[in-house]
C-alpha positions in Angstrom: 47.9 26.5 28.9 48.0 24.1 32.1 45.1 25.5 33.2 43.0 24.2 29.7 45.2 21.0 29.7 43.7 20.6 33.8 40.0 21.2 32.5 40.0 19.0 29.4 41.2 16.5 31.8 38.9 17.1 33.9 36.2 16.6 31.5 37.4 13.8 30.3 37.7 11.8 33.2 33.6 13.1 34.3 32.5 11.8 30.9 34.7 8.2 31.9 32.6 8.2 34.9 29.3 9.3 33.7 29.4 6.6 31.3 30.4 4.2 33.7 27.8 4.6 35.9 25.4 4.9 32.8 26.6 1.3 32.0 26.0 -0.4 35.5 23.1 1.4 36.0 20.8 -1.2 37.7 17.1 -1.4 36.4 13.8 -1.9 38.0 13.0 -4.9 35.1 14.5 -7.6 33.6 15.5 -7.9 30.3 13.1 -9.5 27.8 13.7 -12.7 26.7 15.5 -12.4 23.3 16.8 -16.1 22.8 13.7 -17.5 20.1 15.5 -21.3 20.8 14.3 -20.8 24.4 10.9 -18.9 23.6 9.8 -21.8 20.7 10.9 -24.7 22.9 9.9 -23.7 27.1 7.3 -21.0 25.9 5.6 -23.4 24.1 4.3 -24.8 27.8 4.9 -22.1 30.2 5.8 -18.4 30.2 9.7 -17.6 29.0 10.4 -16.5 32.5 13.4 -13.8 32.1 17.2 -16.1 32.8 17.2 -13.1 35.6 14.8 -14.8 38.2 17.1 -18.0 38.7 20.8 -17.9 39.4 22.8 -19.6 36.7 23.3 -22.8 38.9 19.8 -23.3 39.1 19.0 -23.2 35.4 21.9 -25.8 35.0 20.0 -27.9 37.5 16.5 -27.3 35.2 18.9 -28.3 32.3 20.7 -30.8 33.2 19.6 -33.1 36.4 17.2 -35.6 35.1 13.9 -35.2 37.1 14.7 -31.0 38.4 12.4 -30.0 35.5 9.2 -29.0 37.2 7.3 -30.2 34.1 9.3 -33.4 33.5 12.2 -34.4 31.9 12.7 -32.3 28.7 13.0 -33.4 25.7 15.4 -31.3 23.9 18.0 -32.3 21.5 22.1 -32.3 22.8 22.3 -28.5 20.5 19.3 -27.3 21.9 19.6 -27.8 25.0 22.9 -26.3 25.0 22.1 -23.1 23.1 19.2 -22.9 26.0 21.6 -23.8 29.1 24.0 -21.0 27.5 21.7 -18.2 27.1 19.7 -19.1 30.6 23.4 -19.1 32.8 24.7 -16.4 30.7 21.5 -14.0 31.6 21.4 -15.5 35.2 20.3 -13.8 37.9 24.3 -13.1 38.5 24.4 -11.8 35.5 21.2 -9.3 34.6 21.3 -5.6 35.9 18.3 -5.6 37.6 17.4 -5.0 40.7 15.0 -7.7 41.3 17.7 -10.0 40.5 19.6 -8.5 43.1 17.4 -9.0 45.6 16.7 -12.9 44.5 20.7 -13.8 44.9 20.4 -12.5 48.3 17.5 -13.9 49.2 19.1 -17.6 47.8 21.7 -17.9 49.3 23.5 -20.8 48.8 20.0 -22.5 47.9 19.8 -24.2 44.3 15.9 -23.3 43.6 14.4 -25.2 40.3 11.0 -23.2 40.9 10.9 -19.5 40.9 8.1 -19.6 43.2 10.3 -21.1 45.4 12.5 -18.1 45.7 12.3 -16.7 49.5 12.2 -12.9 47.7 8.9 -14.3 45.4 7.7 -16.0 48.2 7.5 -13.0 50.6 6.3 -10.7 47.6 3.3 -13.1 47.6 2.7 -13.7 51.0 -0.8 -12.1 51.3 -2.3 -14.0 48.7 -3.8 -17.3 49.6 -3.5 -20.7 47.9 -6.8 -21.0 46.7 -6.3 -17.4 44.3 -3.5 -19.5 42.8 -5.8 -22.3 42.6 -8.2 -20.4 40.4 -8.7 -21.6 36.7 -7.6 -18.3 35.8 -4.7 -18.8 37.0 -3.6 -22.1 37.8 -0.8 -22.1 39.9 2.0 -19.8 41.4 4.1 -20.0 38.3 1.5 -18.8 36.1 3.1 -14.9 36.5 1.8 -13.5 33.2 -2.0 -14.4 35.0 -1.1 -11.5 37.3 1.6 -9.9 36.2 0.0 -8.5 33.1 3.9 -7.0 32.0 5.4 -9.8 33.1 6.6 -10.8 29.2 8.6 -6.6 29.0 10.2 -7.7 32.2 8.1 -5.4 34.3 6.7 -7.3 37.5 5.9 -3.9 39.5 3.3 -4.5 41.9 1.4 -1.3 40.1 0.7 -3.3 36.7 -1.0 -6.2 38.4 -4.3 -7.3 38.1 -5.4 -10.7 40.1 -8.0 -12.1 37.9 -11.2 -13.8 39.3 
């Protein structure tokens, strides 16, 4: 009878860790953007980058600091704006379970970025490619991501789905 008693335990206690691991399980993307507050009202003018490229402090800067918008000040209304600053800091960089986020913290430091091209992990992703192919009409500029980075909007920014238009 101890014997059974020792193995049910056993199992038990694999499953608790299985599961575990099954729910901190890093992934290669980021989680698509799911808050249609923040898709209507930034998406409208840019891509709905994924709250898990900035850390949360950096959104609050976008959010908040008068002027850290690289587009301008926004014009959002006080419950808007909230509802947005809640969803970016809560799916921060801190907070996503990707590994690309990961590697952007590290990279930060104690940096407070307000461009995602500014991150030093972006940056040296993109260090062979010249200003002048960010120039391009097709693209625009280095925050264009979904130019290149045809998943981009799934959260998928492997170097294998990219196409550099002409």
């Amino acid at each position: 009878m101890k014997l059974r008693n020792l193995i049910v335990l056993a199992s038990l206690i694999l499953s608790c860790i299985s599961a575990f691991a099954d729910d901190h399980k890093e992934s290669k993307t980021l989680p698509k953007v799911t808050n249609e507050l923040y898709k209507t009202n930034c998406g409208t003018c840019h891509f709905a980058y994924q709250p898990g490229l900035l850390p949360a402090k950096s959104w609050q800067k976008i959010i908040d600091v008068p002027g850290a918008h690289p587009g301008g000040d926004l014009s959002l209304e006080k419950k808007a704006k909230a509802e947005i600053r809640k969803y970016l800091t809560q799916n921060s960089a801190e907070n996503a379970r990707s590994k690309r986020s990961r590697k952007i913290l590290a990279s930060i430091g104690s940096d407070v970025p307000t461009r995602i091209s500014e991150v030093p992990y972006i940056r040296q992703k993109h260090h062979e490619i010249k200003d002048n192919v960010f120039a391009r009409k097709s693209i625009g500029s280095r925050g264009n991501c979904i130019a290149c980075h045809r998943t981009a909007e799934n959260g998928d920014y492997d170097d294998d789905n990219v196409t550099i238009p002409k």
